[in-house]
PQR file with spaces between the fields and no chain letter, atoms N, CA, C, O and H, PARSE charges and radii, in Angstrom:
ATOM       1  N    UNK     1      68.029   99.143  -62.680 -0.4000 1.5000
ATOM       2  CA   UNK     1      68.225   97.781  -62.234 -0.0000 2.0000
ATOM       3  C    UNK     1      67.989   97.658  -60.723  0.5500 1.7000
ATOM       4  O    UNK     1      67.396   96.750  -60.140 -0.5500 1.4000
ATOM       5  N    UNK     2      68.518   98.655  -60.247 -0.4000 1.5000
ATOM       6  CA   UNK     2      68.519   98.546  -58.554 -0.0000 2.0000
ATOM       7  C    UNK     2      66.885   98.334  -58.036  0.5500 1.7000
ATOM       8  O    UNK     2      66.574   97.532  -57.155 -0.5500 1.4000
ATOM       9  H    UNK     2      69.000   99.392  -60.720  0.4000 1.0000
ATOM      10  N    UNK     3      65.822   99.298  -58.832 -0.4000 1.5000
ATOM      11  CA   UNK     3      64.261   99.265  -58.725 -0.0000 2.0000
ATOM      12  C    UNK     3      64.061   97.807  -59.066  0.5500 1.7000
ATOM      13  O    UNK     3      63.534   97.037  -58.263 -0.5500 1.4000
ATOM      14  H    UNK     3      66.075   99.950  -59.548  0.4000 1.0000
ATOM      15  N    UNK     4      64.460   97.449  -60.199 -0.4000 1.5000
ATOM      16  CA   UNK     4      63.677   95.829  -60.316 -0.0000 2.0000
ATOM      17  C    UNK     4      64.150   94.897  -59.203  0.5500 1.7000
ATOM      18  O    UNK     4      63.356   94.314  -58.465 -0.5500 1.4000
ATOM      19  H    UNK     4      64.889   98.074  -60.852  0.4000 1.0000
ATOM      20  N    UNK     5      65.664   94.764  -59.099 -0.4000 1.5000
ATOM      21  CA   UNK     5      65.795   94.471  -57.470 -0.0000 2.0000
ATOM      22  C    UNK     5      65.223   94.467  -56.339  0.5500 1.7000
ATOM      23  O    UNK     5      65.345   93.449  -55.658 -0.5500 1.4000
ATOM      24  H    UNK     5      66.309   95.238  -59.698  0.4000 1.0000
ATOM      25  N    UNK     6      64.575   95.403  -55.909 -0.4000 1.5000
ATOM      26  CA   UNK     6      63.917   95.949  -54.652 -0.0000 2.0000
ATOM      27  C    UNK     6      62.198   95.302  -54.844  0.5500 1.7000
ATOM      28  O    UNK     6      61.525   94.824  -53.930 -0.5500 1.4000
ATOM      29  H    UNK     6      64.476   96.230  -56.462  0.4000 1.0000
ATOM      30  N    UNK     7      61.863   95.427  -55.988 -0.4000 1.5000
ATOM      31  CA   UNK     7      60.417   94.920  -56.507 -0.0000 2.0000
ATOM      32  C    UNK     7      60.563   93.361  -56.313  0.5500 1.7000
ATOM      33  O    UNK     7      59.709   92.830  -55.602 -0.5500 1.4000
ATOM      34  H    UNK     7      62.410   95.815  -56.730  0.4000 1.0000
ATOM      35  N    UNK     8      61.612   92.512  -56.900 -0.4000 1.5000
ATOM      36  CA   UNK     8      61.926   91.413  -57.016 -0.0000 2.0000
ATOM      37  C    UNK     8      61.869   90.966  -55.551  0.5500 1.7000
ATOM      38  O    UNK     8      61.167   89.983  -55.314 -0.5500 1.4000
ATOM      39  H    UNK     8      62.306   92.942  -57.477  0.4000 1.0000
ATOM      40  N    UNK     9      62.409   91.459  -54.702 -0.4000 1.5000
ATOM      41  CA   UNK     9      62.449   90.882  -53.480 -0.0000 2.0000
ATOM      42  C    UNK     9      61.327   91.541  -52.520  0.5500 1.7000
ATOM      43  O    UNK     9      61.571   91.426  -51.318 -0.5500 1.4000
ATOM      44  H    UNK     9      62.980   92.257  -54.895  0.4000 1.0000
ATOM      45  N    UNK    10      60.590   91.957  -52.736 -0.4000 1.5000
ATOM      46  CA   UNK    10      59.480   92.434  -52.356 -0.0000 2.0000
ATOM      47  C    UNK    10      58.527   91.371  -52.710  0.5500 1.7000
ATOM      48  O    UNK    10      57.967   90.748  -51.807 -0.5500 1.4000
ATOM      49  H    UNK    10      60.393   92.050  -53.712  0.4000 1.0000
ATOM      50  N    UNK    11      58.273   91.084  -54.073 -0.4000 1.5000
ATOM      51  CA   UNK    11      58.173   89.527  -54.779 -0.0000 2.0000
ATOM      52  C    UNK    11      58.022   88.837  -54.259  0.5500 1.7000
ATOM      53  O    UNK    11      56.896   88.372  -54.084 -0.5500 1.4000
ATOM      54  H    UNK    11      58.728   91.589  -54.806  0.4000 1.0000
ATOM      55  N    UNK    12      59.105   88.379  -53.710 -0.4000 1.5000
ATOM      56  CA   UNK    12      59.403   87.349  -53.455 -0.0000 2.0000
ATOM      57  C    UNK    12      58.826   86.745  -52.180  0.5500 1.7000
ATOM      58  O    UNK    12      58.360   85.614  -52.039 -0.5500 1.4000
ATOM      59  H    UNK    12      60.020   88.757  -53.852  0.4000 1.0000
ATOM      60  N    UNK    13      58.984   88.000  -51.023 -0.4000 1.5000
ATOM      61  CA   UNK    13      58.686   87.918  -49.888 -0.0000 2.0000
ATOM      62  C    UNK    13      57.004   87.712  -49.945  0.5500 1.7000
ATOM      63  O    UNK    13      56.369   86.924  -49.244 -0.5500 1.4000
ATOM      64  H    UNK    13      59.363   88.918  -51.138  0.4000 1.0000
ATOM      65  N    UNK    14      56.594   88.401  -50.711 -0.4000 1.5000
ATOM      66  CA   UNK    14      54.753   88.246  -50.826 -0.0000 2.0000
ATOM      67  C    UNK    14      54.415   86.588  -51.007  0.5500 1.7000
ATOM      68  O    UNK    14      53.547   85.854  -50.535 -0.5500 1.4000
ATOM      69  H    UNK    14      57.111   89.040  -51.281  0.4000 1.0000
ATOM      70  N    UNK    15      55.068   86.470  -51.541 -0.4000 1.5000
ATOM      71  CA   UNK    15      54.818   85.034  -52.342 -0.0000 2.0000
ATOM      72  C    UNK    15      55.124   83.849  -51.380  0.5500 1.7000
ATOM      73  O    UNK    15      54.415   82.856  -51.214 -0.5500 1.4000
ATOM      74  H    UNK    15      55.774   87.066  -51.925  0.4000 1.0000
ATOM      75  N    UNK    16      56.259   84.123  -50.801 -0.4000 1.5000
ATOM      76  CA   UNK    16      56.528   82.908  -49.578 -0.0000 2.0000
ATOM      77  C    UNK    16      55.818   83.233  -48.460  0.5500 1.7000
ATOM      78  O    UNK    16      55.696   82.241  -47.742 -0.5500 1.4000
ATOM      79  H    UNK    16      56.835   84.929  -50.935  0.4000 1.0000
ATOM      80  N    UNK    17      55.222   84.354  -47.945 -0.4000 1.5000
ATOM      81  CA   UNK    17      54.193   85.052  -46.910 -0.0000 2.0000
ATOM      82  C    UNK    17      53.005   84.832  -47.088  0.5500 1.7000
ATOM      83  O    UNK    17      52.216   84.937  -46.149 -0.5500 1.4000
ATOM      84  H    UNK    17      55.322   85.160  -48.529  0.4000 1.0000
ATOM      85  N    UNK    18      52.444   84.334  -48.829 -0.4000 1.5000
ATOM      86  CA   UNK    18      50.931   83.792  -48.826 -0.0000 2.0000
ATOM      87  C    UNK    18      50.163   85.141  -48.707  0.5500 1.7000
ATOM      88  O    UNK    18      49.009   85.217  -48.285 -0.5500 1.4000
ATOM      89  H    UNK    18      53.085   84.248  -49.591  0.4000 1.0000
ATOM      90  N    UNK    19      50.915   86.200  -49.118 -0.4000 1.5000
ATOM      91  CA   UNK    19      50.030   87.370  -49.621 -0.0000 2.0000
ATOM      92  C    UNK    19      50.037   87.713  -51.264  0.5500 1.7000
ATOM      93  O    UNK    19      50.647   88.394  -52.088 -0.5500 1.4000
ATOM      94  H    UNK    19      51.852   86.138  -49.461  0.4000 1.0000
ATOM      95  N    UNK    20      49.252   87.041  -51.187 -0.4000 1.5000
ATOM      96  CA   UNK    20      49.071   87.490  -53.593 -0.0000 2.0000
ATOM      97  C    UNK    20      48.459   88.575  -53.620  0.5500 1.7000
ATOM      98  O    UNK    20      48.573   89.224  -54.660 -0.5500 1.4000
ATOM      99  H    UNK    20      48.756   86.488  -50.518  0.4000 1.0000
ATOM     100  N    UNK    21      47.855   88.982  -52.827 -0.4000 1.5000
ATOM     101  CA   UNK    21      47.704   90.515  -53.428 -0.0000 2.0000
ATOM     102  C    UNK    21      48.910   91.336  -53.435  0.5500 1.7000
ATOM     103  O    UNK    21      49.044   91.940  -54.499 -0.5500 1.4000
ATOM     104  H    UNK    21      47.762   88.455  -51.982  0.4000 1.0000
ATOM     105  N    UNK    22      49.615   91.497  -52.775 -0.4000 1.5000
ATOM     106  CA   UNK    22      51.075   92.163  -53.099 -0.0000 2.0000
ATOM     107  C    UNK    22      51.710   91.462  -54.019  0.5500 1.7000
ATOM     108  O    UNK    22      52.071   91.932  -55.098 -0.5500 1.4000
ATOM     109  H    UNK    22      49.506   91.006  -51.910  0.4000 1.0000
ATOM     110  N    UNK    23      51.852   90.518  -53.720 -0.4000 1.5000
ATOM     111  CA   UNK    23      52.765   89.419  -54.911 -0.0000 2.0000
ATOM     112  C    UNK    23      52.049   90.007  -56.351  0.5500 1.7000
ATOM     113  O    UNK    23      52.865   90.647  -57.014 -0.5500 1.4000
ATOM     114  H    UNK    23      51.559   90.137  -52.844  0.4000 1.0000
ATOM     115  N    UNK    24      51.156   89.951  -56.756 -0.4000 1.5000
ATOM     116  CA   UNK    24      50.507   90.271  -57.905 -0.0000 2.0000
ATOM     117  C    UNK    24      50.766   91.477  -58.150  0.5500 1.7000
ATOM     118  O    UNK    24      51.266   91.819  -59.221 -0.5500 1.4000
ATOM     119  H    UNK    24      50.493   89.431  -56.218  0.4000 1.0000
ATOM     120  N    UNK    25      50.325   92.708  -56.741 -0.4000 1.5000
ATOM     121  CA   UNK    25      51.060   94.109  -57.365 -0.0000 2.0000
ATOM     122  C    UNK    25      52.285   94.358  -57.972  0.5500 1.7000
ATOM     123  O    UNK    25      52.386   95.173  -58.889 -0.5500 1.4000
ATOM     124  H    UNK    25      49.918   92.430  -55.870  0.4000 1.0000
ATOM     125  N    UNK    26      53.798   93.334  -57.268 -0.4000 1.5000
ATOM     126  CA   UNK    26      55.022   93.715  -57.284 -0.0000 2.0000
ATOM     127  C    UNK    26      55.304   93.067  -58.279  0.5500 1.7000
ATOM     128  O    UNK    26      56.389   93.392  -58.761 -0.5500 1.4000
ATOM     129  H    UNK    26      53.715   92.672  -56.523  0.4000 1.0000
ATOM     130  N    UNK    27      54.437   91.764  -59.133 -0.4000 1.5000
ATOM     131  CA   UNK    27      54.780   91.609  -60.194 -0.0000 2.0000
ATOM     132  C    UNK    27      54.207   92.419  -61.628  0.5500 1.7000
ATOM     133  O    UNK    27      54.768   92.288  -62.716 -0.5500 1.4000
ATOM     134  H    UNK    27      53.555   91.500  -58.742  0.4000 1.0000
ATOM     135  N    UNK    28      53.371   93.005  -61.476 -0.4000 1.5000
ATOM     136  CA   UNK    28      52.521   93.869  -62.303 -0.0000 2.0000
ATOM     137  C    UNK    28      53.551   95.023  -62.821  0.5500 1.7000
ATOM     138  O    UNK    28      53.951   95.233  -63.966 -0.5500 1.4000
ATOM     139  H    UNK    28      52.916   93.112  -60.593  0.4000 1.0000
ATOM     140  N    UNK    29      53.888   95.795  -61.439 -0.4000 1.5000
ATOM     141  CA   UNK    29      54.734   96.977  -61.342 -0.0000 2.0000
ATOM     142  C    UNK    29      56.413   96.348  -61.990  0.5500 1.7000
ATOM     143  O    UNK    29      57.213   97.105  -62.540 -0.5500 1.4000
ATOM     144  H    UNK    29      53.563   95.625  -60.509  0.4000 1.0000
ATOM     145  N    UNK    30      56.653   94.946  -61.785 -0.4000 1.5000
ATOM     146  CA   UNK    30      57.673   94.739  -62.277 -0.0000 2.0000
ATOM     147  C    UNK    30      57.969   94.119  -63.690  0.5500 1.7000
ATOM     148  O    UNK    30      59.040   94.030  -64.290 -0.5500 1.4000
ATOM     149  H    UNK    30      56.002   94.331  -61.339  0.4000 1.0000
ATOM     150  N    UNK    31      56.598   93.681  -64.075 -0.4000 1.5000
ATOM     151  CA   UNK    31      56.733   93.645  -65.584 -0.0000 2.0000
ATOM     152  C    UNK    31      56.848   94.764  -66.476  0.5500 1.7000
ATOM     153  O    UNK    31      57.599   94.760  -67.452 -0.5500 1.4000
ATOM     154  H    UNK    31      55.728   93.753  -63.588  0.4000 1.0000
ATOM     155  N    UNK    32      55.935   95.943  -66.071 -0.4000 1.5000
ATOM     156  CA   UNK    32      56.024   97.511  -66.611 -0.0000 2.0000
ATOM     157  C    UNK    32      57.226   97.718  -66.718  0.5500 1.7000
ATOM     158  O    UNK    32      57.294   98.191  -67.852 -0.5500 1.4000
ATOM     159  H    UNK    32      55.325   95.946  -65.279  0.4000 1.0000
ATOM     160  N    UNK    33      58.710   97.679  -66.132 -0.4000 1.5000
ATOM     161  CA   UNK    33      59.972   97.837  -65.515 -0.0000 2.0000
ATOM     162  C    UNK    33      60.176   97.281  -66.554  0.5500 1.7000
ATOM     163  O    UNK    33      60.438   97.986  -67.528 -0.5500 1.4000
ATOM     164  H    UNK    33      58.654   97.295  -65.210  0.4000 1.0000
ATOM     165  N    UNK    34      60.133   96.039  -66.679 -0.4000 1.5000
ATOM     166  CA   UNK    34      61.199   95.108  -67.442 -0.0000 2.0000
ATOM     167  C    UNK    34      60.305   94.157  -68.408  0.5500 1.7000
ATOM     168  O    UNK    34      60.399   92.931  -68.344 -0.5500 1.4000
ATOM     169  H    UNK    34      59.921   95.465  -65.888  0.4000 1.0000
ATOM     170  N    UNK    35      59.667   94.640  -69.066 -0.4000 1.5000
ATOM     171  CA   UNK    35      58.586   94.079  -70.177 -0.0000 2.0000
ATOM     172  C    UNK    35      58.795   92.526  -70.474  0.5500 1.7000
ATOM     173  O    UNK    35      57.985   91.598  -70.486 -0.5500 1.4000
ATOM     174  H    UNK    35      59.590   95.636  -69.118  0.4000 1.0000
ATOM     175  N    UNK    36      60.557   92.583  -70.776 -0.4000 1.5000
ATOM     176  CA   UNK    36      60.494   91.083  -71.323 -0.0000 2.0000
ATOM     177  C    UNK    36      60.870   89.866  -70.256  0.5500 1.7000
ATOM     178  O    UNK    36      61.142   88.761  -70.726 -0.5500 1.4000
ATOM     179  H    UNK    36      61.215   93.336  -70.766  0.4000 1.0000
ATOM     180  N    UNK    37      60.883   90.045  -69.013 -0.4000 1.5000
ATOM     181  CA   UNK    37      61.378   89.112  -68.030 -0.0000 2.0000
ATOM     182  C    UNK    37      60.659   88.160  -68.061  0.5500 1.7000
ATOM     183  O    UNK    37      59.585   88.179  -67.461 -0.5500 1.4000
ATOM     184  H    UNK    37      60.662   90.943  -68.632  0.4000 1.0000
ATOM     185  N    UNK    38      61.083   87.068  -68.785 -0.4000 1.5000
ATOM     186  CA   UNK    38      60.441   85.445  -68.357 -0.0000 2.0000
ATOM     187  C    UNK    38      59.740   85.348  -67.551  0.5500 1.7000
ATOM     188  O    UNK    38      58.576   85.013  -67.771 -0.5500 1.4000
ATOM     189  H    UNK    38      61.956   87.053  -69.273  0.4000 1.0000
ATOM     190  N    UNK    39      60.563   85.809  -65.370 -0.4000 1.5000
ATOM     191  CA   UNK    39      60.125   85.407  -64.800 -0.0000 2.0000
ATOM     192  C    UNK    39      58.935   85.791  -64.546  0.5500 1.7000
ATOM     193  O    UNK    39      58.297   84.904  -63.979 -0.5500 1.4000
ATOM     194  H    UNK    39      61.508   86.081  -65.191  0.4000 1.0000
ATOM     195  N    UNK    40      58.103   87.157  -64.801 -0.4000 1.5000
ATOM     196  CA   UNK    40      56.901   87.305  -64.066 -0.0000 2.0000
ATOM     197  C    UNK    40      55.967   86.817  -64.064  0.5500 1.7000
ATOM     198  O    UNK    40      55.277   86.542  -63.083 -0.5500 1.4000
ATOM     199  H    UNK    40      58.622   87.877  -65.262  0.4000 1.0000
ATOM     200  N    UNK    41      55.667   86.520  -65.654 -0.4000 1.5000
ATOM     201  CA   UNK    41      54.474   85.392  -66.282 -0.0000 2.0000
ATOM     202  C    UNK    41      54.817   83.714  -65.216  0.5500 1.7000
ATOM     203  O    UNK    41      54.009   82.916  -64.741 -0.5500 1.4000
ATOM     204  H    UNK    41      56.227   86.743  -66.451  0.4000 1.0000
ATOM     205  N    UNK    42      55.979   83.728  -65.188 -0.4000 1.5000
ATOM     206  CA   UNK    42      55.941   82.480  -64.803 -0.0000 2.0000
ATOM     207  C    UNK    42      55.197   82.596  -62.863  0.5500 1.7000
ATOM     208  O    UNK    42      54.244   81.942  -62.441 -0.5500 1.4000
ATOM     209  H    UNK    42      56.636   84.376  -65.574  0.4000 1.0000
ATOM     210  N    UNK    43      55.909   83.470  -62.188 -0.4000 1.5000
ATOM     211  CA   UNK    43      55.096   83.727  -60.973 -0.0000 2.0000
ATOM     212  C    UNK    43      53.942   84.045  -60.759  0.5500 1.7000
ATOM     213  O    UNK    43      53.284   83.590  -59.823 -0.5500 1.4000
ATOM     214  H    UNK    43      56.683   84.001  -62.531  0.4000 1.0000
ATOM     215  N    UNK    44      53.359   85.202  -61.924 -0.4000 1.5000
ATOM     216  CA   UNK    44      51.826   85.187  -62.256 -0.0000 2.0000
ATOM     217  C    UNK    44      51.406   84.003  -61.989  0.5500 1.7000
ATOM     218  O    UNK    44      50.707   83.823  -60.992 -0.5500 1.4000
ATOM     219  H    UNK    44      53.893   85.571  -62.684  0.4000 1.0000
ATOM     220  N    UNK    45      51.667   83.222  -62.622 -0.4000 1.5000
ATOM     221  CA   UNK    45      51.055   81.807  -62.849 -0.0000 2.0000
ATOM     222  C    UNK    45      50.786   81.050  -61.539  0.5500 1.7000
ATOM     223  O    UNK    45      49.782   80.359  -61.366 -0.5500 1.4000
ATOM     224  H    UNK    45      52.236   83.369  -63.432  0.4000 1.0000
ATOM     225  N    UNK    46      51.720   81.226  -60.664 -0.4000 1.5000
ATOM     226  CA   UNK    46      52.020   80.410  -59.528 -0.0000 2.0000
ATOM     227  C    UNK    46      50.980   81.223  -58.817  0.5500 1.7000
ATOM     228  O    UNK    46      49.981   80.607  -58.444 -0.5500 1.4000
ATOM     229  H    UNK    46      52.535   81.787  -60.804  0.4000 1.0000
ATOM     230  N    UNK    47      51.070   82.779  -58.518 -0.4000 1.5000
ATOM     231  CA   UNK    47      50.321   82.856  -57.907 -0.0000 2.0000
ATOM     232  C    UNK    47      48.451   82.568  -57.809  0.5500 1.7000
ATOM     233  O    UNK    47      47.677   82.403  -56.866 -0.5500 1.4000
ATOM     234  H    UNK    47      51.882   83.278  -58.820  0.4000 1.0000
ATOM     235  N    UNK    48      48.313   82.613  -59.119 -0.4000 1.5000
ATOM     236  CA   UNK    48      46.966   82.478  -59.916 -0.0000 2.0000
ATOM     237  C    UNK    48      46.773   81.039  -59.246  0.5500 1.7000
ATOM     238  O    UNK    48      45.849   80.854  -58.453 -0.5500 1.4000
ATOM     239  H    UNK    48      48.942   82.747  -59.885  0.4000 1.0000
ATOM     240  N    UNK    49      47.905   79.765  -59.678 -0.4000 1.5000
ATOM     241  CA   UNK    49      47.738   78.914  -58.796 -0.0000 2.0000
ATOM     242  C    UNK    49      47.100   78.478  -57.459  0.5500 1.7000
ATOM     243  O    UNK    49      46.197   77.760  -57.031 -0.5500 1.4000
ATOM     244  H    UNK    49      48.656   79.916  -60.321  0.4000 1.0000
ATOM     245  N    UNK    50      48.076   79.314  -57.039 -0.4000 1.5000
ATOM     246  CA   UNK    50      48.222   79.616  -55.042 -0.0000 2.0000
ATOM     247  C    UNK    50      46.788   80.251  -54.486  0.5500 1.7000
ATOM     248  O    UNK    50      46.233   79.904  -53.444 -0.5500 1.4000
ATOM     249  H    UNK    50      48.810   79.897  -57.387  0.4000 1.0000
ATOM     250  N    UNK    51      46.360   81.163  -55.330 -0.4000 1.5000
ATOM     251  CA   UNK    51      44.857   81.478  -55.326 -0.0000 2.0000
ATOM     252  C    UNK    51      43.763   80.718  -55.110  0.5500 1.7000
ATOM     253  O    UNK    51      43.048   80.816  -54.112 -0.5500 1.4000
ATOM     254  H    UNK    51      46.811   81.445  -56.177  0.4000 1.0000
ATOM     255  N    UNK    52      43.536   79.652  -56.373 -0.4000 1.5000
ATOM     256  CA   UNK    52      42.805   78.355  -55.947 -0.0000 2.0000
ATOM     257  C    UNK    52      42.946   77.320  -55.603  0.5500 1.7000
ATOM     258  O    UNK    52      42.273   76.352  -55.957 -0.5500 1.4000
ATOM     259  H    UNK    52      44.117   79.572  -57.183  0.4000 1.0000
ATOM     260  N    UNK    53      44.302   77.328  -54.466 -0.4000 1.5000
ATOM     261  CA   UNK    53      44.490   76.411  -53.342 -0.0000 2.0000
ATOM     262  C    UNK    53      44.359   76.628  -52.559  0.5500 1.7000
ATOM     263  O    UNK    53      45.279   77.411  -52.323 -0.5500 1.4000
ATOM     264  H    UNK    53      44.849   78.114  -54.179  0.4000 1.0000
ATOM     265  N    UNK    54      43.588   76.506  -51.426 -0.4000 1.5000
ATOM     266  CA   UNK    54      43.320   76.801  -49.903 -0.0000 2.0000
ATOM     267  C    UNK    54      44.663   76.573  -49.290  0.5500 1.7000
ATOM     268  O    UNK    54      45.533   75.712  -49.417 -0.5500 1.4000
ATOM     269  H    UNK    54      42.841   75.869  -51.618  0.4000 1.0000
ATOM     270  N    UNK    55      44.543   77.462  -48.707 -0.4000 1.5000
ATOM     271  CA   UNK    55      46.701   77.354  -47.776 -0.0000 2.0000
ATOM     272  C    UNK    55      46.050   76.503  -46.532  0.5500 1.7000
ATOM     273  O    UNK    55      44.938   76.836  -46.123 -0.5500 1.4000
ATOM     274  H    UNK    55      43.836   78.162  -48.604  0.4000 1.0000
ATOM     275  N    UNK    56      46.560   75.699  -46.095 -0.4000 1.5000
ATOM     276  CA   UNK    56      46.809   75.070  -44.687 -0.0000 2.0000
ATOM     277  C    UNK    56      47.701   75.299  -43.620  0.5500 1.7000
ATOM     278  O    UNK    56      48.726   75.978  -43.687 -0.5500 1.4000
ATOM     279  H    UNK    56      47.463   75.429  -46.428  0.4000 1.0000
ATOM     280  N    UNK    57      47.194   74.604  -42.466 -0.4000 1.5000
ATOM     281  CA   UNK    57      48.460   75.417  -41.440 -0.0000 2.0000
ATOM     282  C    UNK    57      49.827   75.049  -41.564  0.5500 1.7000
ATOM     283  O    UNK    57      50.818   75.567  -41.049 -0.5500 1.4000
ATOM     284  H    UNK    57      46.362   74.052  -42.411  0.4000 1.0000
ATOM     285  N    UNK    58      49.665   73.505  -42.772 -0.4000 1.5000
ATOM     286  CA   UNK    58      51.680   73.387  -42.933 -0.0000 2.0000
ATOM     287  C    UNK    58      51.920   73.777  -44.249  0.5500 1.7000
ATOM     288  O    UNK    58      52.917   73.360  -44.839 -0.5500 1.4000
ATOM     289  H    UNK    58      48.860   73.084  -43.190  0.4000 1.0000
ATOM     290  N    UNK    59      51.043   74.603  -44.827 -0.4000 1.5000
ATOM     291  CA   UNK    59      51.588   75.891  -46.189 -0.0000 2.0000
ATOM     292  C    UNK    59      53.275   76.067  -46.100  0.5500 1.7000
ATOM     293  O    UNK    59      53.917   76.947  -45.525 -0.5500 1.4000
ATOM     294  H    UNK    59      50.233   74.941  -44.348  0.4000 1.0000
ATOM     295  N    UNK    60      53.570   75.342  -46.587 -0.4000 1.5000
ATOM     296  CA   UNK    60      55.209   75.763  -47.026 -0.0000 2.0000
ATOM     297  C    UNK    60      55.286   76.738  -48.283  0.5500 1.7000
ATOM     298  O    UNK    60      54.297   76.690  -49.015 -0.5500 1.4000
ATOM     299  H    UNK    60      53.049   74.627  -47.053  0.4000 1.0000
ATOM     300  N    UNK    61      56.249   77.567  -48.629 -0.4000 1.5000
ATOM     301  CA   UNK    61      56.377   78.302  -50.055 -0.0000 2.0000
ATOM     302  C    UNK    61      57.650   77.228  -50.804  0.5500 1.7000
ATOM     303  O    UNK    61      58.806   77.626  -50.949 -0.5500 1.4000
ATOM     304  H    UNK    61      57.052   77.606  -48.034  0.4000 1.0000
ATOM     305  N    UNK    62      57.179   75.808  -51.235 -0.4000 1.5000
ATOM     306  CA   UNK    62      58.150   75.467  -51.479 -0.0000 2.0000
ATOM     307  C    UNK    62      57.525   75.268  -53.081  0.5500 1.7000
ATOM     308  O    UNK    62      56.368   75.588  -53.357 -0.5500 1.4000
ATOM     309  H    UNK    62      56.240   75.485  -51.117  0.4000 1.0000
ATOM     310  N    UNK    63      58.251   74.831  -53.838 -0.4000 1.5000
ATOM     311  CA   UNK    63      58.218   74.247  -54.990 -0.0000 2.0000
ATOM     312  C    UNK    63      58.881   73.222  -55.632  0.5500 1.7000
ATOM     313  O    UNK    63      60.078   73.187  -55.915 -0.5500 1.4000
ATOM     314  H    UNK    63      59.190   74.571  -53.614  0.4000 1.0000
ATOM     315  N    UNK    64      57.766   72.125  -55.912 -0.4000 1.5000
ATOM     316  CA   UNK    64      58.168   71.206  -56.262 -0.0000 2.0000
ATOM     317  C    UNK    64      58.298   70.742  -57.936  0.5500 1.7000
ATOM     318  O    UNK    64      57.382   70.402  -58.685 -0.5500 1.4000
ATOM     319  H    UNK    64      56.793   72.154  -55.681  0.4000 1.0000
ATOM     320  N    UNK    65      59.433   70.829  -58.165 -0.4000 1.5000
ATOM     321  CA   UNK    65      59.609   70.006  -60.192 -0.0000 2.0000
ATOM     322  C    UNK    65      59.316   68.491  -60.225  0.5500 1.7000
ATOM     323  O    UNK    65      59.802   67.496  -59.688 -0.5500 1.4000
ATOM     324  H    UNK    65      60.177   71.105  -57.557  0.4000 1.0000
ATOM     325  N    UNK    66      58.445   68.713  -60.973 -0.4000 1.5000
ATOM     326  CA   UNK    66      57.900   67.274  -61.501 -0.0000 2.0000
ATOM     327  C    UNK    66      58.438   66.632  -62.352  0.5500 1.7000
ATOM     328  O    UNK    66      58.597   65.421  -62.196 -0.5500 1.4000
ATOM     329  H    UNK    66      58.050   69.522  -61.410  0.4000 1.0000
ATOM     330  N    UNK    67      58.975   67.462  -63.792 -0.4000 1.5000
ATOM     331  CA   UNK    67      59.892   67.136  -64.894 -0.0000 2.0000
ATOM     332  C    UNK    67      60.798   67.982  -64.868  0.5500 1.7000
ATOM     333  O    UNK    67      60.813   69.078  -64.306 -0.5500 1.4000
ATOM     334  H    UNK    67      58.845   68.446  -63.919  0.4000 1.0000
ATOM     335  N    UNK    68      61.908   67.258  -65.752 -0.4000 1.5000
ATOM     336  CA   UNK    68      63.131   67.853  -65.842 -0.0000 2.0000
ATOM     337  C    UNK    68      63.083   68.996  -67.341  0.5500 1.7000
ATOM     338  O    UNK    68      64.075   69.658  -67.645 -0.5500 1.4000
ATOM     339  H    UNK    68      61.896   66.368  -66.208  0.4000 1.0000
């Protein structure tokens, strides 16, 4: 548990830093870990997203819900 921890926030940090190539490694390495975690597919996604959006200089890592 403590490893998926450390990956997770490694994660995390890639992802609000606008580096997907790490973000993508630390989720790769952290699905292997923990096969069935919801979340990775779901960050996959975001990042796959984040990929074919050009970042700008007011790039926030925020996320916005559209539906409830």
């Amino acid at each position: 548990m403590h490893e998926e921890l450390r990956i997770w926030a490694q994660a995390l940090r890639a992802c609000r830093s606008g580096n997907w190539d790490l973000a993508e490694v630390n989720l790769h390495d952290l699905q292997r870990l923990a096969p069935g975690c919801m979340l990775c597919p779901m960050y996959a996604d975001r990042v796959r997203n984040a990929r074919s959006t050009p970042m700008t200089a007011d790039w926030e890592p925020v996320t916005v819900f559209d539906e409830k």
